[in-house]
CHARMM internal coordinates of N, CA and C (Angstrom, degrees):
IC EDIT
DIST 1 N 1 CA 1.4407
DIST 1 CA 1 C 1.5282
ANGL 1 N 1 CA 1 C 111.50
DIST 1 C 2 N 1.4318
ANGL 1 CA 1 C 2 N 121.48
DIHE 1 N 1 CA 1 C 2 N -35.75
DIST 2 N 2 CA 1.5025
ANGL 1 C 2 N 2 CA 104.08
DIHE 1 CA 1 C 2 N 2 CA 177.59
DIST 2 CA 2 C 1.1965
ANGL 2 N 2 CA 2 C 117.13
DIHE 1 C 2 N 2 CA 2 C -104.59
DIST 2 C 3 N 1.2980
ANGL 2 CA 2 C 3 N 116.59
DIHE 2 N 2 CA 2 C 3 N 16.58
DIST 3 N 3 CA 1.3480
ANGL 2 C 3 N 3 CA 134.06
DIHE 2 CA 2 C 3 N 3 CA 144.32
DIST 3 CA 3 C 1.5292
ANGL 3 N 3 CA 3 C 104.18
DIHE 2 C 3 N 3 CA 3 C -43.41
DIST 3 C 4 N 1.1265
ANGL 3 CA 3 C 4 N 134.77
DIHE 3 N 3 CA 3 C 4 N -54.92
DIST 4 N 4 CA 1.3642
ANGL 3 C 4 N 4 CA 143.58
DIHE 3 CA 3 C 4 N 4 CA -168.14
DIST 4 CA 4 C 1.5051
ANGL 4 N 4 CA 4 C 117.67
DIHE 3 C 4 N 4 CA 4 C -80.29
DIST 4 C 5 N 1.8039
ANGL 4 CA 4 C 5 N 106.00
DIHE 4 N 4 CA 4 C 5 N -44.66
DIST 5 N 5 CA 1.2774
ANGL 4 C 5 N 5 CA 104.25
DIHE 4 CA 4 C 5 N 5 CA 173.91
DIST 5 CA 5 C 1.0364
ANGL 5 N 5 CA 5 C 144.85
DIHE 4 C 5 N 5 CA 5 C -91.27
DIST 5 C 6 N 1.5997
ANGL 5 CA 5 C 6 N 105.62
DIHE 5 N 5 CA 5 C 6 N -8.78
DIST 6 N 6 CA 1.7687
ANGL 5 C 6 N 6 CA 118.81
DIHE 5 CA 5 C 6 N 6 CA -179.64
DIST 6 CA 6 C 2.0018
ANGL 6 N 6 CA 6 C 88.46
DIHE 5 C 6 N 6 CA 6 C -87.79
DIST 6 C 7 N 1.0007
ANGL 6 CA 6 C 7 N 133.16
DIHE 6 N 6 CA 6 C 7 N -36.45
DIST 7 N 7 CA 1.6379
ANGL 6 C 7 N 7 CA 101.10
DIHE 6 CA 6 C 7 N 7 CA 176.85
DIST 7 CA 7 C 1.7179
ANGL 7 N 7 CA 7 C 113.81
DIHE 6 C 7 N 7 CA 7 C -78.72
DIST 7 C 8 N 1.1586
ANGL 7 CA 7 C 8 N 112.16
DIHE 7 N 7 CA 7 C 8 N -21.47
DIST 8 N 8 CA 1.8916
ANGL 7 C 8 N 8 CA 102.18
DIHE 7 CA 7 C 8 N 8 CA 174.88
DIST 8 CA 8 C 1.6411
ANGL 8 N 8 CA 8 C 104.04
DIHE 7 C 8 N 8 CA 8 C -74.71
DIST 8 C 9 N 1.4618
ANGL 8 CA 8 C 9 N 140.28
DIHE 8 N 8 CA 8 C 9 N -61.45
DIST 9 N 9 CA 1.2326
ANGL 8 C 9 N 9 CA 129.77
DIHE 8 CA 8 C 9 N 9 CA 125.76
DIST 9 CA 9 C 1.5671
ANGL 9 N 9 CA 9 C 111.58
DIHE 8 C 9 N 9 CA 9 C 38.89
DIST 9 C 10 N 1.5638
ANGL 9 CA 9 C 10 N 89.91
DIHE 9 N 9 CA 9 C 10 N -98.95
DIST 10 N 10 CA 1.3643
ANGL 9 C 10 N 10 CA 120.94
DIHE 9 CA 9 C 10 N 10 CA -175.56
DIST 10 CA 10 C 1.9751
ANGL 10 N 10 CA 10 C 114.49
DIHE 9 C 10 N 10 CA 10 C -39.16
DIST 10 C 11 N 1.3391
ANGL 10 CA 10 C 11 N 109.76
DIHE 10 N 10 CA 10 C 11 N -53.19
DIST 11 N 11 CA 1.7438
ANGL 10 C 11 N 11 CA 138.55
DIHE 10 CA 10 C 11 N 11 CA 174.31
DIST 11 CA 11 C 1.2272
ANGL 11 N 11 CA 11 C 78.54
DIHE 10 C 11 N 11 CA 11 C -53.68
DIST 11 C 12 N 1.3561
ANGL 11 CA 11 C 12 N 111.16
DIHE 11 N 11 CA 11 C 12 N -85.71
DIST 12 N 12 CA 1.6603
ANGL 11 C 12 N 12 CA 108.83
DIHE 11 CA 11 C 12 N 12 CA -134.40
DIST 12 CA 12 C 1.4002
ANGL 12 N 12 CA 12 C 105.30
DIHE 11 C 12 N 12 CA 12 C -53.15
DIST 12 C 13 N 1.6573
ANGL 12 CA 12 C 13 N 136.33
DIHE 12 N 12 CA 12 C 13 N -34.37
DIST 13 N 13 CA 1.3531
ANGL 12 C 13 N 13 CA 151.32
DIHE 12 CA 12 C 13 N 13 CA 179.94
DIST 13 CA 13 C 1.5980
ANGL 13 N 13 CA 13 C 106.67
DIHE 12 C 13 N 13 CA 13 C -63.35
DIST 13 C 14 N 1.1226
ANGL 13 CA 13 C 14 N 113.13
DIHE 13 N 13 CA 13 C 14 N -34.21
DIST 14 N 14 CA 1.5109
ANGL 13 C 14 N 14 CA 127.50
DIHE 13 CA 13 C 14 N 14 CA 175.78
DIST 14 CA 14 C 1.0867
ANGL 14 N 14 CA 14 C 116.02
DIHE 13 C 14 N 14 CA 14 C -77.01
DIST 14 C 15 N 1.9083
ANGL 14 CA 14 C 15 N 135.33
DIHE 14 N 14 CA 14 C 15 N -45.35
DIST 15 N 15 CA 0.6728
ANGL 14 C 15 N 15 CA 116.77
DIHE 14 CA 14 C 15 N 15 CA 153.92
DIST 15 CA 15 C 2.0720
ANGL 15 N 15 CA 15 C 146.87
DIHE 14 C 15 N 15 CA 15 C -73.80
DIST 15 C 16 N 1.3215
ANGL 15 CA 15 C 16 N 54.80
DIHE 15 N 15 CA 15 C 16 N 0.89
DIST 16 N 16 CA 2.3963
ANGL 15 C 16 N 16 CA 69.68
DIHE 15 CA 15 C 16 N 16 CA -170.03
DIST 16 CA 16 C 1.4248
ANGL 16 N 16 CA 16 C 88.83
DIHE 15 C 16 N 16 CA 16 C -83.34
DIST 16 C 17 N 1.6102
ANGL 16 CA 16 C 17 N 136.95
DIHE 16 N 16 CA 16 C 17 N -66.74
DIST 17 N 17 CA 1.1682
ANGL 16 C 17 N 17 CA 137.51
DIHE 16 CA 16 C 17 N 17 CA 169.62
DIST 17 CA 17 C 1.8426
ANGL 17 N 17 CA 17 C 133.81
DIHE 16 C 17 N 17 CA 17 C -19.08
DIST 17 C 18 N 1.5949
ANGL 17 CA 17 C 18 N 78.00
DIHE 17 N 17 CA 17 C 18 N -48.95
DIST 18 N 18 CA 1.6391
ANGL 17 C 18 N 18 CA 89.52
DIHE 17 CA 17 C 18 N 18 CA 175.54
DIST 18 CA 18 C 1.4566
ANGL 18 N 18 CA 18 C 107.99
DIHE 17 C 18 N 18 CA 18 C -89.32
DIST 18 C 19 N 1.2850
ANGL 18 CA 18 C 19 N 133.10
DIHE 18 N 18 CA 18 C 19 N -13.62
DIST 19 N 19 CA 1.3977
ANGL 18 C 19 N 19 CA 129.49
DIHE 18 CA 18 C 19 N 19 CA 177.29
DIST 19 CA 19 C 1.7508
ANGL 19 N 19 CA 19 C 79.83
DIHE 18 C 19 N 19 CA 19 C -83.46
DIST 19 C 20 N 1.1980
ANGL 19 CA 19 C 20 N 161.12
DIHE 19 N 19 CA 19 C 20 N -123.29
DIST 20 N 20 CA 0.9265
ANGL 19 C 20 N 20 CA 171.56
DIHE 19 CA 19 C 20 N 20 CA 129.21
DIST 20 CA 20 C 1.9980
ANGL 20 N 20 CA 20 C 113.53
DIHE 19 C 20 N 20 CA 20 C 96.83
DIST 20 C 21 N 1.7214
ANGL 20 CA 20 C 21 N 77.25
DIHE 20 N 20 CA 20 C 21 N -56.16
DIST 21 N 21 CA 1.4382
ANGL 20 C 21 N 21 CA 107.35
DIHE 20 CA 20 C 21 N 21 CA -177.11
DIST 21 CA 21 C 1.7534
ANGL 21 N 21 CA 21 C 111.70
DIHE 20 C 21 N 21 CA 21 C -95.10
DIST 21 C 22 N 0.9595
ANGL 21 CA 21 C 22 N 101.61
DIHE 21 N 21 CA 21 C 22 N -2.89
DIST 22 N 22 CA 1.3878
ANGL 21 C 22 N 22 CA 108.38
DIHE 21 CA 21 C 22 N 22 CA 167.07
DIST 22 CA 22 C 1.6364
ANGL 22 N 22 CA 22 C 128.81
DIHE 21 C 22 N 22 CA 22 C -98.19
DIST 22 C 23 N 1.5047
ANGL 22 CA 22 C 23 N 106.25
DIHE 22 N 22 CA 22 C 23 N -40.47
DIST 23 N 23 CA 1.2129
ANGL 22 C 23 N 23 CA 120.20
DIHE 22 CA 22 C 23 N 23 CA 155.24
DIST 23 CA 23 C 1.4264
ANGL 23 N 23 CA 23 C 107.72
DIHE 22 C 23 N 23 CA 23 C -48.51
DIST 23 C 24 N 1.5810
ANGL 23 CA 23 C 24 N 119.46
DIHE 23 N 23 CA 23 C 24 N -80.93
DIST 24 N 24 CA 1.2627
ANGL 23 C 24 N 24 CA 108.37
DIHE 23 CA 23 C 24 N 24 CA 172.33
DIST 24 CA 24 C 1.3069
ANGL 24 N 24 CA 24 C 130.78
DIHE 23 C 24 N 24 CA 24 C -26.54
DIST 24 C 25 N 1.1629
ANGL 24 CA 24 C 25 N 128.16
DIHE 24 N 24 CA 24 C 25 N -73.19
DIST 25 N 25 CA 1.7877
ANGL 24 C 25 N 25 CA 136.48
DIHE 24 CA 24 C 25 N 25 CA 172.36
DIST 25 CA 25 C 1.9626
ANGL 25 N 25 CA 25 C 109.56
DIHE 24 C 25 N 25 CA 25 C -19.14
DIST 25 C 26 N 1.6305
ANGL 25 CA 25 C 26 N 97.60
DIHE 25 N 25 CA 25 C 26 N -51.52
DIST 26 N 26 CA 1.5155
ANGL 25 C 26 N 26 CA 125.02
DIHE 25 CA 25 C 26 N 26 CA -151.76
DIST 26 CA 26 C 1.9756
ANGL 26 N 26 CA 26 C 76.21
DIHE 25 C 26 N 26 CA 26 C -58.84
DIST 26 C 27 N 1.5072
ANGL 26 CA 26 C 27 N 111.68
DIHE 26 N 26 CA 26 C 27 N -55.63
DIST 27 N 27 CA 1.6761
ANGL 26 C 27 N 27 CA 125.52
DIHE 26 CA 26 C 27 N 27 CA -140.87
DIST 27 CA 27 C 1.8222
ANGL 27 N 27 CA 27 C 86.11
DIHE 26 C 27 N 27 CA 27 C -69.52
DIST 27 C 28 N 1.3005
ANGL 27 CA 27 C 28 N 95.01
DIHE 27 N 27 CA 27 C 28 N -54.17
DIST 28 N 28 CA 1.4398
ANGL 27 C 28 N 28 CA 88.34
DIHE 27 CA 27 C 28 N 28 CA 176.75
DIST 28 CA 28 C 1.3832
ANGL 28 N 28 CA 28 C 141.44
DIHE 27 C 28 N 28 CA 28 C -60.82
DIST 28 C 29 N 1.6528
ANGL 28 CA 28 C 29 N 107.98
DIHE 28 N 28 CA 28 C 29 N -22.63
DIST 29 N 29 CA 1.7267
ANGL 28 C 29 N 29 CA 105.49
DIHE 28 CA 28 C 29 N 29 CA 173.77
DIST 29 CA 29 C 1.2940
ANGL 29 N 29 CA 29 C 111.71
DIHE 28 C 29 N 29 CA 29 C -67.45
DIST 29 C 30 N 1.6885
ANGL 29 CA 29 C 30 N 110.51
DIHE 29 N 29 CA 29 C 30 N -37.11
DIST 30 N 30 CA 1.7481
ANGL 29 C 30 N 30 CA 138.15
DIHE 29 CA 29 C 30 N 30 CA -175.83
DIST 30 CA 30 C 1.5734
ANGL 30 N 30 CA 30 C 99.82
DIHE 29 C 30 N 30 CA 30 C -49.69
DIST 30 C 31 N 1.5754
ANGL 30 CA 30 C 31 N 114.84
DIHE 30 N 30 CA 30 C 31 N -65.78
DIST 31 N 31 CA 1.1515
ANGL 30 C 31 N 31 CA 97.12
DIHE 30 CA 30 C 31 N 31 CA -168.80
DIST 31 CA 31 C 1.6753
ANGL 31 N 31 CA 31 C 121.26
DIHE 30 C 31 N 31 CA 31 C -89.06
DIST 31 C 32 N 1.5612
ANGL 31 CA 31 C 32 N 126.12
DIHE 31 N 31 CA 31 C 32 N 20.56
DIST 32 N 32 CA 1.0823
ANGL 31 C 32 N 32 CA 124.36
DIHE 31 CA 31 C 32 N 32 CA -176.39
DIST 32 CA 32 C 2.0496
ANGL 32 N 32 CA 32 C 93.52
DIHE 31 C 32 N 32 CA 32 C -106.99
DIST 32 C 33 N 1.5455
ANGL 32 CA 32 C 33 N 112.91
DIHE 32 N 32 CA 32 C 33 N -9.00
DIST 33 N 33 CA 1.3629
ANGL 32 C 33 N 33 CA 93.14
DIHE 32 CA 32 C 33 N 33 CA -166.35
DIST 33 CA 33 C 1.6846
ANGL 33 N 33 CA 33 C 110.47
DIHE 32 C 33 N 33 CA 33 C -92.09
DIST 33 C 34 N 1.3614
ANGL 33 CA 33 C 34 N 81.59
DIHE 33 N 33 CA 33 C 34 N 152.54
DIST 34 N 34 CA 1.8060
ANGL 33 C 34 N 34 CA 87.89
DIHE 33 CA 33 C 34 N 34 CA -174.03
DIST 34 CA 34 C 1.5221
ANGL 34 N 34 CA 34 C 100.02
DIHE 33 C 34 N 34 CA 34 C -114.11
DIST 34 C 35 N 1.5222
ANGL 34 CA 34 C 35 N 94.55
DIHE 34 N 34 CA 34 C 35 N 159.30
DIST 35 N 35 CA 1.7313
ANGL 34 C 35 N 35 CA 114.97
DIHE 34 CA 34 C 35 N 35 CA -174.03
DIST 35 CA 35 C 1.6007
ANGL 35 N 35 CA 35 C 98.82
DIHE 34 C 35 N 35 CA 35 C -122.80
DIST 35 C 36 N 1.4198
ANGL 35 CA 35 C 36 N 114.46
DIHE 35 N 35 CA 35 C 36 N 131.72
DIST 36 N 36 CA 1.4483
ANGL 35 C 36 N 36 CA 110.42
DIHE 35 CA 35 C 36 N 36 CA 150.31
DIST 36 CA 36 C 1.3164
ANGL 36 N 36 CA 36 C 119.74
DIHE 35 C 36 N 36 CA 36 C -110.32
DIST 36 C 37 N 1.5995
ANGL 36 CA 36 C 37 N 123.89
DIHE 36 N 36 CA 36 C 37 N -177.75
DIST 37 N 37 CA 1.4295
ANGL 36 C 37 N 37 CA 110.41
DIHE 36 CA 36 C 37 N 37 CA -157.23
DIST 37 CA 37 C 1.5078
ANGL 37 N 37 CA 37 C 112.68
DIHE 36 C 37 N 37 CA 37 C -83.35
DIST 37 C 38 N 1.1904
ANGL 37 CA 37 C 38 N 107.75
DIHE 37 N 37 CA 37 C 38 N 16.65
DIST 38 N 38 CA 1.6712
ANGL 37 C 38 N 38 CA 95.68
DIHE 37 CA 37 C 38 N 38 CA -174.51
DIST 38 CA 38 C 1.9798
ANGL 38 N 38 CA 38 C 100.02
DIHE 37 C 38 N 38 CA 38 C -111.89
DIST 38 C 39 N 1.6369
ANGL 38 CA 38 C 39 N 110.43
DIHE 38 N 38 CA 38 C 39 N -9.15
DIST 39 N 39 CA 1.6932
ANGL 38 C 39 N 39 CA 105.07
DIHE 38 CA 38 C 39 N 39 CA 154.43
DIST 39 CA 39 C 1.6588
ANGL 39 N 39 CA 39 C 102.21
DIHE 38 C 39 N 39 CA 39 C -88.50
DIST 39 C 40 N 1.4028
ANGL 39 CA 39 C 40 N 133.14
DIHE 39 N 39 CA 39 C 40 N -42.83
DIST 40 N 40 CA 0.9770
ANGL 39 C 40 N 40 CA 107.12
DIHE 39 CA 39 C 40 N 40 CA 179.44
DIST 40 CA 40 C 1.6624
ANGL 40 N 40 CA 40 C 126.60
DIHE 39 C 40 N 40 CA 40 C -60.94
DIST 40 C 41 N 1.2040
ANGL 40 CA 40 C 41 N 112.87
DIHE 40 N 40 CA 40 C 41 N -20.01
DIST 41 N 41 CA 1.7511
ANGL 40 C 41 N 41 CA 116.54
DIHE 40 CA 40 C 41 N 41 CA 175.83
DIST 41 CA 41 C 1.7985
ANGL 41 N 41 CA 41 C 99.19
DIHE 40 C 41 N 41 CA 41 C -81.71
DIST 41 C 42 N 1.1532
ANGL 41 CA 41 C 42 N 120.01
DIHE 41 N 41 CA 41 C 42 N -30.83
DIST 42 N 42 CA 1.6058
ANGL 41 C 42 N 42 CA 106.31
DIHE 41 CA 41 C 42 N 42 CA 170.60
DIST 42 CA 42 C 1.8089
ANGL 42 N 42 CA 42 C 119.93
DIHE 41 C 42 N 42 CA 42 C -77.70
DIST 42 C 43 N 1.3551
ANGL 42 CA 42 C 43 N 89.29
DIHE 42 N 42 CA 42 C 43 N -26.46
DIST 43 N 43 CA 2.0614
ANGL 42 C 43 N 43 CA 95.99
DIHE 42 CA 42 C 43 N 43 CA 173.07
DIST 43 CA 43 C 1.7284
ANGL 43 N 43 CA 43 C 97.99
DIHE 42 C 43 N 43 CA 43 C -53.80
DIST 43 C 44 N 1.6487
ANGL 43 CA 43 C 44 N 107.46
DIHE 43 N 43 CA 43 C 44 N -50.49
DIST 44 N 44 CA 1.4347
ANGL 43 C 44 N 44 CA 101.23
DIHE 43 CA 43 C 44 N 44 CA -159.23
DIST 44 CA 44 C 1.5492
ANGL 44 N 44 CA 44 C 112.37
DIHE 43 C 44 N 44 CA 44 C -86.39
DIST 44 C 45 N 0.9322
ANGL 44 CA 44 C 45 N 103.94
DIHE 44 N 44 CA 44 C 45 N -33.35
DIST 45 N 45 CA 1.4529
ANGL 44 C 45 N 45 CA 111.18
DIHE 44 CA 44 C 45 N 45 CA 156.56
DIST 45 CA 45 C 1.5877
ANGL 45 N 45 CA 45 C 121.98
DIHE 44 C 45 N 45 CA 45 C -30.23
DIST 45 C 46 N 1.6531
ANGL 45 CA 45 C 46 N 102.84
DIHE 45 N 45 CA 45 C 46 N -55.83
DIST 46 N 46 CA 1.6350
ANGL 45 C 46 N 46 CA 104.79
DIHE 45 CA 45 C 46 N 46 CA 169.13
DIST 46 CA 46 C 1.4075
ANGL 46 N 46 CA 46 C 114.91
DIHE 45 C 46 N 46 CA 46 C -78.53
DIST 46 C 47 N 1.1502
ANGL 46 CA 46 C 47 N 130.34
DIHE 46 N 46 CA 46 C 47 N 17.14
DIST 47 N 47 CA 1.0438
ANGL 46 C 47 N 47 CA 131.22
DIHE 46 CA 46 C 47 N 47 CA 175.20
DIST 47 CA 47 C 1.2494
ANGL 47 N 47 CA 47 C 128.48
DIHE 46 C 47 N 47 CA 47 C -111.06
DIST 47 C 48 N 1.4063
ANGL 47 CA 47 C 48 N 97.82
DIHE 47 N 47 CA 47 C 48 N -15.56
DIST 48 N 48 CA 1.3236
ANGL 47 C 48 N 48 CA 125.76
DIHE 47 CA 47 C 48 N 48 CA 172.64
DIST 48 CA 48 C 1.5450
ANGL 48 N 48 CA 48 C 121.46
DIHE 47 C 48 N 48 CA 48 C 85.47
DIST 48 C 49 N 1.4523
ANGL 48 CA 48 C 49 N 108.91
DIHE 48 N 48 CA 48 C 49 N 63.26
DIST 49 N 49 CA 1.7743
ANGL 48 C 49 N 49 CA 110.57
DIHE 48 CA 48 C 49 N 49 CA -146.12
DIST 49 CA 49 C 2.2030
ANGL 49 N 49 CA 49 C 84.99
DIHE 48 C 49 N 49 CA 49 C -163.07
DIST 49 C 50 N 1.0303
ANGL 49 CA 49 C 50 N 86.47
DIHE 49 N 49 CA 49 C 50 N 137.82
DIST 50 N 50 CA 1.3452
ANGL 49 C 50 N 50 CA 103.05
DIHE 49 CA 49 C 50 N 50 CA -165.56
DIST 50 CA 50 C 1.8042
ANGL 50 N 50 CA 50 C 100.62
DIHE 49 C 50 N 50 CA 50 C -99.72
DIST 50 C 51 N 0.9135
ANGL 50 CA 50 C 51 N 144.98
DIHE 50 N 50 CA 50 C 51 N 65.93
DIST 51 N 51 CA 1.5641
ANGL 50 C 51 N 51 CA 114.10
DIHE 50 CA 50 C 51 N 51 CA -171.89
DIST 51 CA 51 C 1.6030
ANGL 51 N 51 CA 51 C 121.02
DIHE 50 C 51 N 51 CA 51 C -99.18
DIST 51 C 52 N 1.3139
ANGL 51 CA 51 C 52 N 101.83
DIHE 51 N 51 CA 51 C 52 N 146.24
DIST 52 N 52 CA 1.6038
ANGL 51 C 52 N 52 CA 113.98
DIHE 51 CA 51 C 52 N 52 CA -163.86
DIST 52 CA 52 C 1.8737
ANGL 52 N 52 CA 52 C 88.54
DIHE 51 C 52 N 52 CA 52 C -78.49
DIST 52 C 53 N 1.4240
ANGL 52 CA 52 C 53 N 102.49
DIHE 52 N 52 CA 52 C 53 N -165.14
DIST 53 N 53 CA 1.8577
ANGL 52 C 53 N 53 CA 126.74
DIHE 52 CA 52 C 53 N 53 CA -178.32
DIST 53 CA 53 C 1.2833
ANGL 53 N 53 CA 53 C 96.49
DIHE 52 C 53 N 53 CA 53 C -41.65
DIST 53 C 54 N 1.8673
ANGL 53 CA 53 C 54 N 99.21
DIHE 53 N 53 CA 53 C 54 N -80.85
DIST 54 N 54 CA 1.0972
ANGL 53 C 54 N 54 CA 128.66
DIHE 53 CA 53 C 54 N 54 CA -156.94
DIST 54 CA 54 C 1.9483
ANGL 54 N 54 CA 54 C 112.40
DIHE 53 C 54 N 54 CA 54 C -53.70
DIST 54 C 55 N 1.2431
ANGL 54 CA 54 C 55 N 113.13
DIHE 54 N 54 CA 54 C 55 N -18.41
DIST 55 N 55 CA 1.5304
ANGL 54 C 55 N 55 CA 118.84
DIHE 54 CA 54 C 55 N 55 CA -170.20
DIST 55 CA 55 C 1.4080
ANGL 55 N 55 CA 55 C 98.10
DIHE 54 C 55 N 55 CA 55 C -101.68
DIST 55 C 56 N 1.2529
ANGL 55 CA 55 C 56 N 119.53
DIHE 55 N 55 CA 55 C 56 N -9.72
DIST 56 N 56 CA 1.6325
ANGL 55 C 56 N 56 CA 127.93
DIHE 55 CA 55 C 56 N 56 CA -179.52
DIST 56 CA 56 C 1.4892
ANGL 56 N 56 CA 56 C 109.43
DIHE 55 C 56 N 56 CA 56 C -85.90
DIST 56 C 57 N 1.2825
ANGL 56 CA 56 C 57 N 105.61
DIHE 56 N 56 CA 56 C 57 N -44.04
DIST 57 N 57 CA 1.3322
ANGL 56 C 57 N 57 CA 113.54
DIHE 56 CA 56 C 57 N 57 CA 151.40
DIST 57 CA 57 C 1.1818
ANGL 57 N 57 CA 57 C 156.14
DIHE 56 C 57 N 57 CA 57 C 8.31
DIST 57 C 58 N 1.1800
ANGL 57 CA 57 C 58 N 91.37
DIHE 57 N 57 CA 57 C 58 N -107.19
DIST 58 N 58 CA 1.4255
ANGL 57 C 58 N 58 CA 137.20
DIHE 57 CA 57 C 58 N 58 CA 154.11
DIST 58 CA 58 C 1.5662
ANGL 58 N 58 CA 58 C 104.90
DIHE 57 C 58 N 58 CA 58 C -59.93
DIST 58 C 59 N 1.3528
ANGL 58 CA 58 C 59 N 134.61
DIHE 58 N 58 CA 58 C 59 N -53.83
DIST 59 N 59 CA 1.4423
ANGL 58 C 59 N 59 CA 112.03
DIHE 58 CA 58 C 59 N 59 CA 167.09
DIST 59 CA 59 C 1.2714
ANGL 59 N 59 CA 59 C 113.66
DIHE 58 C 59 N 59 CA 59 C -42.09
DIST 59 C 60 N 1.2523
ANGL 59 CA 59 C 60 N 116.56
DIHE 59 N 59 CA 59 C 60 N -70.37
DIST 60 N 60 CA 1.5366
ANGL 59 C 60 N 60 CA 123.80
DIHE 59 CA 59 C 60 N 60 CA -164.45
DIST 60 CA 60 C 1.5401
ANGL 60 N 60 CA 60 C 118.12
DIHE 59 C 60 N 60 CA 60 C -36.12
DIST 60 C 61 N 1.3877
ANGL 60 CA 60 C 61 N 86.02
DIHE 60 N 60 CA 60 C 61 N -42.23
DIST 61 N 61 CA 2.3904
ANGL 60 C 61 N 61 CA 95.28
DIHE 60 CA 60 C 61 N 61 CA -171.50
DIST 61 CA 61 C 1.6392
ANGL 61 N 61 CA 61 C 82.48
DIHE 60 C 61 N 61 CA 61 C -72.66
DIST 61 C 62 N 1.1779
ANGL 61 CA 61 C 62 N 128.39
DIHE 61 N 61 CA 61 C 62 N -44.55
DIST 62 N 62 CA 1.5505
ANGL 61 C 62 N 62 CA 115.91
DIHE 61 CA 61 C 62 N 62 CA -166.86
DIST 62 CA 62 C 1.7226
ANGL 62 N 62 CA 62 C 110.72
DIHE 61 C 62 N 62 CA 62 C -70.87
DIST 62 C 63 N 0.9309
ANGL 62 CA 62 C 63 N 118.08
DIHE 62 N 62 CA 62 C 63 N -35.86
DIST 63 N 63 CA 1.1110
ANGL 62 C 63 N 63 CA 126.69
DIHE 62 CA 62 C 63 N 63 CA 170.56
DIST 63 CA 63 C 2.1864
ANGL 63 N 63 CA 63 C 107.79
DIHE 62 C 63 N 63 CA 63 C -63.37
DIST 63 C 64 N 0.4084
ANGL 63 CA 63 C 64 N 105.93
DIHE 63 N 63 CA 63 C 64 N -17.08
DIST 64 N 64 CA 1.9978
ANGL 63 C 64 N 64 CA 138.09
DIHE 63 CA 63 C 64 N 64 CA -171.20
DIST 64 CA 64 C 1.2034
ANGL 64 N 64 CA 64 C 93.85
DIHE 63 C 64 N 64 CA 64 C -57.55
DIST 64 C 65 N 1.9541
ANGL 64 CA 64 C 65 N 78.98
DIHE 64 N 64 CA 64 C 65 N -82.61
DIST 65 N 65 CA 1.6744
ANGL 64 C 65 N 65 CA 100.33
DIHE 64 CA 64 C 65 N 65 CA -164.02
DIST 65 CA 65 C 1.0771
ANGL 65 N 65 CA 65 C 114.88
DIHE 64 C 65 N 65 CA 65 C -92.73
DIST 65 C 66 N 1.7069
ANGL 65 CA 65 C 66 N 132.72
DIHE 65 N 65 CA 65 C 66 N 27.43
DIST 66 N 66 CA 1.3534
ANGL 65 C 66 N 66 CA 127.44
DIHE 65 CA 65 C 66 N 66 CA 159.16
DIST 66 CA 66 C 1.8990
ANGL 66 N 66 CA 66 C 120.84
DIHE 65 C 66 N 66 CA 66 C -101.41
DIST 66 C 67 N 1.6835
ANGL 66 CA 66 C 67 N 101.44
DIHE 66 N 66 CA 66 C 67 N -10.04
DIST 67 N 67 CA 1.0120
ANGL 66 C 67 N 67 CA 102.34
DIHE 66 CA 66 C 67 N 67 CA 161.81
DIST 67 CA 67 C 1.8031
ANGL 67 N 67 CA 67 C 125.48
DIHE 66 C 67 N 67 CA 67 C -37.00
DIST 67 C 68 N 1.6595
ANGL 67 CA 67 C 68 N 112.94
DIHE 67 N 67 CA 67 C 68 N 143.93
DIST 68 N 68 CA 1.6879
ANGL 67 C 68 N 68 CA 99.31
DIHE 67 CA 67 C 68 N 68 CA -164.43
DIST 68 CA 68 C 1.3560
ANGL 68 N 68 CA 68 C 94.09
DIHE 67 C 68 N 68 CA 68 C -82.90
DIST 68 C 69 N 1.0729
ANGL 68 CA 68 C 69 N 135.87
DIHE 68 N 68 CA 68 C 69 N -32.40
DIST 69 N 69 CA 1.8302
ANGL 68 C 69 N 69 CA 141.16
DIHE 68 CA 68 C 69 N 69 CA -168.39
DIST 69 CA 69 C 1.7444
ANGL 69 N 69 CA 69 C 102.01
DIHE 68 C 69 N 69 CA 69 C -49.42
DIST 69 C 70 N 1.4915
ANGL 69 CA 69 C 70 N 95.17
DIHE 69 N 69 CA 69 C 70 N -37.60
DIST 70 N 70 CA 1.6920
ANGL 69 C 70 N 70 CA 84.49
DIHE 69 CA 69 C 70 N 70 CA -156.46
DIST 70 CA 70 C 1.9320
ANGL 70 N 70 CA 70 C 103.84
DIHE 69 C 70 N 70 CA 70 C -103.02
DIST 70 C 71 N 1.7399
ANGL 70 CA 70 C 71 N 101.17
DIHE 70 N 70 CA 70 C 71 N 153.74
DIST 71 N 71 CA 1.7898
ANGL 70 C 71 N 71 CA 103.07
DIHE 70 CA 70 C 71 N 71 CA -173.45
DIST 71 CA 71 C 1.1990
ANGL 71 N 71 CA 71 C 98.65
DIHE 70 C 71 N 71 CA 71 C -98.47
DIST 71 C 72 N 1.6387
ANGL 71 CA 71 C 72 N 103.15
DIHE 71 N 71 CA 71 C 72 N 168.63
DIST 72 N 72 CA 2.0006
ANGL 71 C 72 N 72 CA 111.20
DIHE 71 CA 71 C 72 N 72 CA -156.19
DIST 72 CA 72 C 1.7876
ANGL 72 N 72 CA 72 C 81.31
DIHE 71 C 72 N 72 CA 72 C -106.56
DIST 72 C 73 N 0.8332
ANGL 72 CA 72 C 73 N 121.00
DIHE 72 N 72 CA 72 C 73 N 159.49
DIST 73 N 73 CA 1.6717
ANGL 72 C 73 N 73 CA 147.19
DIHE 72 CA 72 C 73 N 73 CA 149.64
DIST 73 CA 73 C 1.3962
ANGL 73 N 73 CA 73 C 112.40
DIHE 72 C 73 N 73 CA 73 C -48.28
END
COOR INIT
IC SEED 1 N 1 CA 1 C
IC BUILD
């Protein structure tokens, strides 16, 4: 009988773990990556959105201060 249950056990721990550690990894590349304005003018570009200086801007600080590491005012 635990022939059977120490390897399903085993899976299910393997897989919860590695979802775990993957999520994590995912949160962390996300919040370490940076944009300058010439991917953010091609993001909007595919989006179909034209943005001037001032809207480049203003993405960027928003993009800033949504990082999870950092606290709001």
């Amino acid at each position: 009988m635990w022939n059977y249950i120490i390897p399903i056990l085993t899976l299910i721990l393997g897989l919860v773990g590695g979802f775990a550690i993957g999520v994590w990894y995912l949160k962390n590349q996300m919040s370490n990556m940076q944009m300058d304005e010439k991917q953010l003018q091609q993001i909007a570009r595919s989006m179909g959105m034209n943005l001037n200086q001032k809207q480049l801007n203003q993405m960027s600080r928003r993009m800033q201060s949504a990082k999870p590491g950092k606290k709001k005012k």
